[in-house]
C-alpha positions as CSV (number, residue, x, y, z in Angstrom):
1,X,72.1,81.1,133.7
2,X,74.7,79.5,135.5
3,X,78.3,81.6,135.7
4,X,82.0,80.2,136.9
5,X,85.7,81.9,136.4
6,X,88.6,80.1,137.0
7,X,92.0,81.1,136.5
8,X,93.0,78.1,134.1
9,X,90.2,76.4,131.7
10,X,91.1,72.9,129.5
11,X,88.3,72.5,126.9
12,X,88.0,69.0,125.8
13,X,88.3,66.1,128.2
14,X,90.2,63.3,126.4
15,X,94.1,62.4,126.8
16,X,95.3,65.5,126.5
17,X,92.8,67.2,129.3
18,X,94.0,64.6,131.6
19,X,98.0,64.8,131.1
20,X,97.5,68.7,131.8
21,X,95.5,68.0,135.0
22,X,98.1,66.0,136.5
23,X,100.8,68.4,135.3
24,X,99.4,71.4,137.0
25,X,98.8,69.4,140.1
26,X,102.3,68.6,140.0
27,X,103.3,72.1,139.4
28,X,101.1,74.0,141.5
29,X,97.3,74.5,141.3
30,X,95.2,76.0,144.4
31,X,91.9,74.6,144.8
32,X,89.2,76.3,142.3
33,X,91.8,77.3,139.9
34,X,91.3,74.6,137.2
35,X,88.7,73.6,135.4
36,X,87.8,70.9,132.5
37,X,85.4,71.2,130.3
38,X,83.9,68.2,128.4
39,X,81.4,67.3,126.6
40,X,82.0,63.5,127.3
41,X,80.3,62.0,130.8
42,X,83.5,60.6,132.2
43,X,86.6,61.8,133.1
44,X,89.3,62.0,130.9
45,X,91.0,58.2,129.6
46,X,93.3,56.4,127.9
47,X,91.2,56.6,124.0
48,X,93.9,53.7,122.3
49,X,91.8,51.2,125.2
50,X,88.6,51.9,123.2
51,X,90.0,49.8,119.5
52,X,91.7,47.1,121.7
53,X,90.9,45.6,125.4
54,X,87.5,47.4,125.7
55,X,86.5,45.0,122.8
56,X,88.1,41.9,124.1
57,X,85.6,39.1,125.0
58,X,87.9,38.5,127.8
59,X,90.0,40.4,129.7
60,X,88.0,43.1,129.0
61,X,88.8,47.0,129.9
62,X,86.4,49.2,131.5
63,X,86.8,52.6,133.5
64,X,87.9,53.4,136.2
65,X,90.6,50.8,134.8
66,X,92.0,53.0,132.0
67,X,91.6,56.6,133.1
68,X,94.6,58.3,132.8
69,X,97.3,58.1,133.1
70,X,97.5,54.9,133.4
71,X,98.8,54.2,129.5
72,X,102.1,56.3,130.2
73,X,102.6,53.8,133.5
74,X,101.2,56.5,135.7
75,X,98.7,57.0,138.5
76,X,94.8,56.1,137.6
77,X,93.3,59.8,138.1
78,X,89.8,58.6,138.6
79,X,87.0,61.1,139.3
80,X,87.7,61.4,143.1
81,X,91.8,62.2,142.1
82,X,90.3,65.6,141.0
83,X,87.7,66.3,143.8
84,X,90.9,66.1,145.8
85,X,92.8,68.5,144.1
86,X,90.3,70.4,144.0
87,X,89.8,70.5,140.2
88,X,86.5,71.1,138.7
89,X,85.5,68.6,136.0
90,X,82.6,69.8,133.8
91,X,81.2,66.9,132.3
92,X,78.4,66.4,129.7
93,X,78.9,69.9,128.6
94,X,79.2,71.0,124.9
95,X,80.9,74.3,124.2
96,X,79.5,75.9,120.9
97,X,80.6,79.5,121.1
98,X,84.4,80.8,122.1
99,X,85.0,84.5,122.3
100,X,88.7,84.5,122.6
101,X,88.6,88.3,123.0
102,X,86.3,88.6,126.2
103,X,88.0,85.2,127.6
104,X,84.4,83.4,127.2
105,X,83.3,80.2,127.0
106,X,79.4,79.3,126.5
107,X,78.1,75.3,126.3
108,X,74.9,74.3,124.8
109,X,72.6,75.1,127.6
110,X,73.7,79.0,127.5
111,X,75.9,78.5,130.8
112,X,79.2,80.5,130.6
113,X,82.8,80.0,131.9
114,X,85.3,83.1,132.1
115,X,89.1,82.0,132.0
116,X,92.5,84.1,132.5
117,X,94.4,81.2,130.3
118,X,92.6,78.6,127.9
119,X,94.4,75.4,126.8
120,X,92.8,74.3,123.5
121,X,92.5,70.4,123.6
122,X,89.5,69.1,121.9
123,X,90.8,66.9,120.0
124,X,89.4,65.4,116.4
125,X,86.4,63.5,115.4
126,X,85.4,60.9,113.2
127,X,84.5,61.7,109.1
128,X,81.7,60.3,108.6
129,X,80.4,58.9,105.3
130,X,77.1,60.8,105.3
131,X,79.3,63.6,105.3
132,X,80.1,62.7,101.4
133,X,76.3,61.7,100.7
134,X,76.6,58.2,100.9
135,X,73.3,56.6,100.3
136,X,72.0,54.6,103.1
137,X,75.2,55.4,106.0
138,X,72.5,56.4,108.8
139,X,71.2,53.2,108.8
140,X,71.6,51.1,112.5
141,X,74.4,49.1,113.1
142,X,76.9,51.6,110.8
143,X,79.2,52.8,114.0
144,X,82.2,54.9,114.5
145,X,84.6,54.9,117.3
146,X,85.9,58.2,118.8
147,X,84.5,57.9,122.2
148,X,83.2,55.6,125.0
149,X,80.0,55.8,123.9
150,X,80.9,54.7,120.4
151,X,82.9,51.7,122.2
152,X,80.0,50.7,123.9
153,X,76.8,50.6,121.3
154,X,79.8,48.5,119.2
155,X,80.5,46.0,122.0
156,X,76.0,45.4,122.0
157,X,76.2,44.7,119.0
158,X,78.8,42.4,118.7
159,X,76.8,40.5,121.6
160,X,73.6,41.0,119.5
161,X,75.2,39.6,116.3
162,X,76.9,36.7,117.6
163,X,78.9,34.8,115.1
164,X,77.6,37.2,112.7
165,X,79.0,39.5,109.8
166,X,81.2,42.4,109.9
167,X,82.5,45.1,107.1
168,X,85.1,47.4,107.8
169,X,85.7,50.5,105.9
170,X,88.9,51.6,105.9
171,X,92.6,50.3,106.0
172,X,94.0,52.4,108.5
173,X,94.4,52.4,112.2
174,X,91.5,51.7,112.9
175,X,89.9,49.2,110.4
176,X,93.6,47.1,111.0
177,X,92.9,46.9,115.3
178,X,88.8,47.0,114.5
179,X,88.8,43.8,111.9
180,X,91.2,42.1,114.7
181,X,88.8,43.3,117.6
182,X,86.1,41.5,115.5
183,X,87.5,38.5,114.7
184,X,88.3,37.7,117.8
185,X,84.6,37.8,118.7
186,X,84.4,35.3,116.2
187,X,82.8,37.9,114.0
188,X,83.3,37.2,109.9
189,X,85.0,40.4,109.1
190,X,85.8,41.7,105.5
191,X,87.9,44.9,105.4
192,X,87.4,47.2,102.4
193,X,89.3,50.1,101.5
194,X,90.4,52.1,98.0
195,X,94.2,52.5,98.6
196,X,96.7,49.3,97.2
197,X,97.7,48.4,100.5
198,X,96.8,49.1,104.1
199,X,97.9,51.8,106.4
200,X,99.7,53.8,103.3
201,X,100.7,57.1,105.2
202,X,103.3,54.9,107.1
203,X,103.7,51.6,105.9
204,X,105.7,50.8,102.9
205,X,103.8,47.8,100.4
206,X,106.6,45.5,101.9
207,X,105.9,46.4,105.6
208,X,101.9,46.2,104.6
209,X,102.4,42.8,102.7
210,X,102.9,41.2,106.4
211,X,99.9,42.3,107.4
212,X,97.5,41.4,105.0
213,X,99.3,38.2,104.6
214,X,98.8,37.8,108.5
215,X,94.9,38.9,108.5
216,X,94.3,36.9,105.7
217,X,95.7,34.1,107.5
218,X,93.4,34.6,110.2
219,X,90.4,34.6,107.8
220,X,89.8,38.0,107.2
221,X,89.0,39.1,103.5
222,X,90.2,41.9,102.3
223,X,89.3,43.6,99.4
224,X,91.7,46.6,98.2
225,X,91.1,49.2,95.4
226,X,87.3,50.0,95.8
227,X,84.8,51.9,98.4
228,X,81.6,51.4,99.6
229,X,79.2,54.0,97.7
230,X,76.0,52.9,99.8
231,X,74.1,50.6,102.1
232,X,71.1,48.4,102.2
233,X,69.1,48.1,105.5
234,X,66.2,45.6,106.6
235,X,63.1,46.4,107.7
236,X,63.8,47.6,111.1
237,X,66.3,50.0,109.6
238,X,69.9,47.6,110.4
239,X,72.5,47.8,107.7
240,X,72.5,44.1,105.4
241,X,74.2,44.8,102.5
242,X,77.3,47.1,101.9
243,X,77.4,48.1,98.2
244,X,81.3,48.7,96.7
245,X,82.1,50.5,93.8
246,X,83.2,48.1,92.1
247,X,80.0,46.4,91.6
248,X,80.4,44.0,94.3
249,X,77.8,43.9,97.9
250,X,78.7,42.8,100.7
251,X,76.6,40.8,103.7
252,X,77.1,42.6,107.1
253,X,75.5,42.8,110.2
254,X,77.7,45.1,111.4
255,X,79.9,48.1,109.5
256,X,82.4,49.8,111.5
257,X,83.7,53.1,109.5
258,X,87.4,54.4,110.1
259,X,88.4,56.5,107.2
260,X,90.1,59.4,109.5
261,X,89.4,62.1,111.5
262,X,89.5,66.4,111.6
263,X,90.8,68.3,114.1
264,X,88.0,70.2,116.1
265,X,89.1,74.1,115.3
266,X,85.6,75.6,114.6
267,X,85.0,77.2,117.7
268,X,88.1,79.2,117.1
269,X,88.5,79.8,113.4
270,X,89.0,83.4,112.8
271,X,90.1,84.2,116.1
272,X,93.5,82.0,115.9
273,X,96.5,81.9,113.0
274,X,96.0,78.0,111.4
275,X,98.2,76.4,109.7
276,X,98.0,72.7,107.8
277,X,94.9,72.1,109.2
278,X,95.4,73.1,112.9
279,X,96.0,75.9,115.3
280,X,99.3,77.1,115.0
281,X,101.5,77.2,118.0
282,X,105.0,77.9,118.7
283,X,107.1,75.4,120.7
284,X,105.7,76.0,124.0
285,X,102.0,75.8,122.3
286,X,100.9,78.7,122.6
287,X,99.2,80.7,119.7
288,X,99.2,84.3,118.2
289,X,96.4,85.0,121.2
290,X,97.8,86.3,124.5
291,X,97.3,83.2,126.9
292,X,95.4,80.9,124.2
293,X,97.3,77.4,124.5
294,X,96.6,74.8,121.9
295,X,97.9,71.1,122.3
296,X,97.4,67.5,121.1
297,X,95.3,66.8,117.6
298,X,94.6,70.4,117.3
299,X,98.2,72.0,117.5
300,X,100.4,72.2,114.2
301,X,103.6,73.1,115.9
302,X,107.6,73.0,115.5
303,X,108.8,69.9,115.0
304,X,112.2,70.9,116.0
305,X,113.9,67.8,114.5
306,X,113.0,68.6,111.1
307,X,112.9,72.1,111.1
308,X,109.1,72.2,109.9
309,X,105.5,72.8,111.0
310,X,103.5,69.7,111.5
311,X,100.2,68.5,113.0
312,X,100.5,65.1,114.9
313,X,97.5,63.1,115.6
314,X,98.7,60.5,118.4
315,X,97.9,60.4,121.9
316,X,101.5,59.8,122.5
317,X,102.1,63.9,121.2
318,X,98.6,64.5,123.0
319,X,100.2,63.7,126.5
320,X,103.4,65.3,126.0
321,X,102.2,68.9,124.4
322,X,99.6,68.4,127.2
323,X,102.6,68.8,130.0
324,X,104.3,71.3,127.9
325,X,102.1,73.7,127.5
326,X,101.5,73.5,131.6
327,X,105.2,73.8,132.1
328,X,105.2,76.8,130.1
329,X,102.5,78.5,131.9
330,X,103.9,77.8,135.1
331,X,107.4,79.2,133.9
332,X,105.9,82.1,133.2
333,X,103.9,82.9,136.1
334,X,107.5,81.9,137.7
335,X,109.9,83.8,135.4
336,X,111.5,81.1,134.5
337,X,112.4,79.4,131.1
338,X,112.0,75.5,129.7
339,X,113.9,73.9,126.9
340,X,111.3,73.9,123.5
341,X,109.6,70.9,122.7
342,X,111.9,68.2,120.8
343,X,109.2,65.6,120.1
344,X,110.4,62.1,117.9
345,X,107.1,60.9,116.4
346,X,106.0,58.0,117.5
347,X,103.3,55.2,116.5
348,X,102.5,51.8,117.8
349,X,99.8,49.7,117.6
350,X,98.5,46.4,119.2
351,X,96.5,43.2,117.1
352,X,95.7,39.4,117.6
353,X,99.8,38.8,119.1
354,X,101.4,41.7,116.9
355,X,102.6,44.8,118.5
356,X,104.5,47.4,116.6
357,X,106.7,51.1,117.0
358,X,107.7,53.3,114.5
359,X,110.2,56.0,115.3
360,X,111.0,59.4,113.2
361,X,110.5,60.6,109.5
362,X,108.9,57.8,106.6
363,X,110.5,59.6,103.7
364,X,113.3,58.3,102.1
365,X,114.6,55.5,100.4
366,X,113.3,51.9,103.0
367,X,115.6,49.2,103.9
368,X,112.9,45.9,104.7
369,X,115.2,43.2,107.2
370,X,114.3,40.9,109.1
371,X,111.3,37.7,109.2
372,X,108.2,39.2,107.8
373,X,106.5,35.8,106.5
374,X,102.8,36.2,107.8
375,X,103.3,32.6,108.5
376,X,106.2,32.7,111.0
377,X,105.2,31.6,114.5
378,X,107.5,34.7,116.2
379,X,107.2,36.7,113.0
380,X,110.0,40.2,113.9
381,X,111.0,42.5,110.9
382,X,111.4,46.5,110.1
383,X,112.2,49.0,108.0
384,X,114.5,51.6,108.3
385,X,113.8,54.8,105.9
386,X,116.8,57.0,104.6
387,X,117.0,60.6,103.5
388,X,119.8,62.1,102.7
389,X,122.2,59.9,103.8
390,X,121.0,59.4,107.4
391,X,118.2,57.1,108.8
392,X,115.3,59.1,109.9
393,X,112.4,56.7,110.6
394,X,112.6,52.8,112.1
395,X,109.9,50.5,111.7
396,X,109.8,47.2,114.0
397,X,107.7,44.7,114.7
398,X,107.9,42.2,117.6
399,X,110.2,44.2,119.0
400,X,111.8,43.6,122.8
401,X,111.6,46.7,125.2
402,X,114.9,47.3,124.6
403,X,115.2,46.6,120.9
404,X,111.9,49.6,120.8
405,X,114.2,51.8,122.7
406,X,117.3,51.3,119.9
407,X,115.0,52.1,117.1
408,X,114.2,55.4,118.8
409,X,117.6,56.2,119.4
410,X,118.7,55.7,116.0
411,X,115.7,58.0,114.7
412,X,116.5,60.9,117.1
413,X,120.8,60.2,116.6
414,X,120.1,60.1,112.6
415,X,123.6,58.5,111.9
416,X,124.8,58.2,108.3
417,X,124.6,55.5,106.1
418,X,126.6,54.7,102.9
419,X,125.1,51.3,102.1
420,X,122.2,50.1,101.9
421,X,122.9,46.6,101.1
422,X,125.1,46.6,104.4
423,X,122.4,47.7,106.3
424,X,119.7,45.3,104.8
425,X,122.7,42.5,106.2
426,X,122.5,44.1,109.4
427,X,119.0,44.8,109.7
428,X,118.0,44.9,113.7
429,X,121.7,44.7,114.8
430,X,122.4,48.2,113.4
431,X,119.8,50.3,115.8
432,X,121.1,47.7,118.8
433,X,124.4,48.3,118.7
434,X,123.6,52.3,118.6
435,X,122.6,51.4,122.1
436,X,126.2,52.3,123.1
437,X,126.1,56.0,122.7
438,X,128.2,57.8,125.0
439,X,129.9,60.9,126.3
440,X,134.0,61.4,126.4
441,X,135.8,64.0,127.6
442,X,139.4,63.7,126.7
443,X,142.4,65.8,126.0
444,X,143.0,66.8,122.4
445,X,146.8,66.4,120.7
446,X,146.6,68.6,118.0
447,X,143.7,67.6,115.7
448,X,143.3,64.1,116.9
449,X,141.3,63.2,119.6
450,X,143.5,60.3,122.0
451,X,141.2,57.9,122.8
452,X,143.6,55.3,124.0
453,X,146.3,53.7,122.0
454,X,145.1,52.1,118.5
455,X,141.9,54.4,118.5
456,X,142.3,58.2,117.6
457,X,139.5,60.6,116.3
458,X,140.0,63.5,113.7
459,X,138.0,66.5,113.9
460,X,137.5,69.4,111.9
461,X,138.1,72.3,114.1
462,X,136.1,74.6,111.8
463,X,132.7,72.5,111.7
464,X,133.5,71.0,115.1
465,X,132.6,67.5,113.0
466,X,134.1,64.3,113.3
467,X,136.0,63.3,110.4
468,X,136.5,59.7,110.7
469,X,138.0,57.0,112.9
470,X,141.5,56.0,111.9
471,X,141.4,52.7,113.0
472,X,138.4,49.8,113.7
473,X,136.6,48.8,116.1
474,X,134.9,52.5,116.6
475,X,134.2,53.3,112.9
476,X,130.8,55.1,112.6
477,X,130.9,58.0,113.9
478,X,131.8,60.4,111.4
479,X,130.3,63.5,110.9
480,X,128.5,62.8,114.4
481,X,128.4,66.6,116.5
482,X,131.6,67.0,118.4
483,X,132.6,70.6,120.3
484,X,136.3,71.1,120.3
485,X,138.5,73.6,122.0
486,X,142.2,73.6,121.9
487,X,142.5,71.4,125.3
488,X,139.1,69.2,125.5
489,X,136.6,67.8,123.1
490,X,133.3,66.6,123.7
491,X,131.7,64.3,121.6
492,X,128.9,61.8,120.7
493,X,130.5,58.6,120.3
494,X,128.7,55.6,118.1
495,X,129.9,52.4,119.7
496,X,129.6,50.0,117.2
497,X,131.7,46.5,117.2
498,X,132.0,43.7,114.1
């Protein structure tokens, strides 16, 4: 059976595999040195495409188009990009065993692959429904979507069921872009799922109320507070009816399932410390085995701005632990050292004209501002969420470049807040005026800071805190980090004018 060694091995080919690729190209990588491994027949690509344009009716997405790393604004690595950098892309290939101990990797048709460093990216995949016994979920037309594949037995049958109907299962990610997808293939789509409103890991029930207001709005049914136990087929074995649990059956043509996903850790469980579901990595990603690298879905790492482990399923923390983990190889083999990863979480999502972010932390006490009415014709609200005095998570919708970047600002800054009715009455203008963070570097006069005239700073030499502003227009920066010495200060300054 067929044999390779490379110095450098990336199993899994999605978002992650890619970002890496591109990383150790830019770092560094001889010819023969790099390998990915993937059981997918196409090189790695952008996954978000697959809910959104590749369903379009028009406009539609389709590879090379969205290869990455095109979704961060980068350059399309299409199949040749990796010929010429002479790294080897092992498609169509499964990996069942991993022996972490002999560096060993064997794929489904006995070939084996002998690595001096392994990046773990493979990602998650789909829970299933026949994976809880549900009568009748292998019947046709009952689809999933994780890869291209999946993408492209949906979009035949939305051609085959033209005009016809669709239940989705789920209130999440992907039953909220899916039941848009659909609809805009002038599909009937219901959406069915047990929790009181949808998306409830992130959104609030005032954020969510938008939404369902909005789907409804564009004739979507939804139908909270039950599940589907089981399905009906016809003769030639396509789903018909979707039974709830509630009582109630549903027509469909089509069912599209999106009730979550698991991180794929088999290969390696017993060989690698987990933790909260994952492989657990410190902040450069690498795990308790000498040269094992875990990233993306897989990786329950530091979240250095809360001081906790967590596992983040997004393909924005796919591309970024991706390049991490290279950069800390690379240091090594270098002697050098990188700062730790500082990541903000981040979510967005894209349906019918609506495009949201979220920044930070959803715990905490929300503050709703702004024009949700599903019926406005430029509909732009959020949500900010406090804990412990200090916003930690912004929610927006409709949000201007600019406006996306203030919200992330304010949940990486935290500032304090001591009223929340204030900041409901500020709503958006609070994150844009945070905008005008700065630097100063002035000299100190005893305790106070001189800014110029009318503005002076106290600061608590002990903590090496600002105390408060003595005088308006700058009056929100206390308790903000400041390092004094007896002749300079420096200090983060919030800028913010009434």
């Amino acid at each position: 059976m067929v044999e390779k060694s490379f110095k450098y091995v990336i199993v899994g080919g999605g978002v992650a595999a890619g970002y890496a690729a591109r990383e150790f190209a830019k770092q560094g990588v001889e010819p023969g040195e790099l390998a990915i491994i993937s059981k997918e027949a196409v090189a790695p690509y952008e996954r978000p495409a697959l809910s959104k344009a590749y369903l379009f009716p028009a406009g539609t997405a389709r590879l090379p188009g969205f290869h990455v790393c095109v979704g961060s604004g980068g350059e399309r690595l299409a199949p040749e990009w990796y010929k010429e950098k002479g790294i080897e892309l092992i498609l169509s290939t499964e990996i069942v065993k991993a022996d972490l101990a002999t560096k060993t990797l064997t794929s489904a048709a006995g070939a084996t692959f002998k690595y001096q460093i392994l990046i773990i990216a493979t990602g998650s995949t789909v829970i299933r429904l026949s994976d809880f016994g549900v009568q009748g979920a292998d019947a046709k037309n009952i689809f999933y979507l994780r890869e291209i594949d999946d993408a492209d037995k949906l979009v035949e049958a939305i051609k085959a069921k033209k005009n016809g109907k669709a239940v989705i299962v789920g209130g999440g990610y992907i039953g909220l872009e899916l039941s848009a997808a659909l609809k805009i293939n002038n599909i009937d789509v219901s959406m069915v799922y047990p929790e009181p409103w949808c998306m409830p890991r992130l959104f609030t029930a005032g954020i969510a109320a938008f939404y369902e207001g909005y789907y409804a709005n564009k004739g979507i049914k939804i139908i909270k507070g039950t599940v589907a136990v089981g399905f009906t087929a016809d003769s030639n074995g396509e789903v018909k009816e979707v039974k709830l649990k509630d009582g109630r059956v549903l027509e469909a043509d089509i069912v599209v399932v999106g009730v979550g996903g698991r991180p794929l850790t088999t290969l390696f469980k017993g060989q690698v410390e987990e933790e909260k579901g994952g492989i657990k990595t410190d902040a450069f990603f690498r795990t308790n085995v000498p040269e094992v690298y875990a990233v993306g879905d897989v990786a329950t790492f530091p979240l250095k701005l809360y001081n906790e482990l967590r596992r983040v399923e997004h393909v924005d923390h796919a591309r970024k632990s991706a390049e991490q983990a290279v950069k800390a190889i690379k240091s090594i083999e270098e002697g050098k050292t990188i700062d730790e990863y500082d990541y903000l979480p981040y979510f967005y999502s894209r349906a019918f004209d609506l495009s949201w972010q979220f920044y930070g932390d959803n715990v905490g006490d929300t503050v709703l501002f702004g024009d949700n009415d599903p019926k406005s014709p430029n509909p732009k609200f959020g949500s900010y969420w406090i804990n412990d005095g200090k916003v930690v998570g912004v929610f927006l919708e409709g949000g201007s470049p600019d406006e996306n970047k203030a919200i992330a600002k304010v949940a990486r800054v935290q500032p304090s807040v001591q009223n929340l009715d204030q900041l409901t009455e500020e709503g958006l203008s609070f994150a844009i005026d945070a905008q005008d963070v700065f630097f100063v570097r002035m000299r100190l006069t005893g305790s106070n800071l001189a800014l110029n005239e009318d503005c002076k700073l106290l600061i608590n030499q002990g903590t090496g805190l600002s105390i408060a502003w003595v005088k308006r227009p700058l009056n929100r920066v206390a308790h903000y980090p400041a390092r004094a010495s007896l002749q300079h200060a420096s200090l983060v300054i919030w800028d913010h004018f009434h």
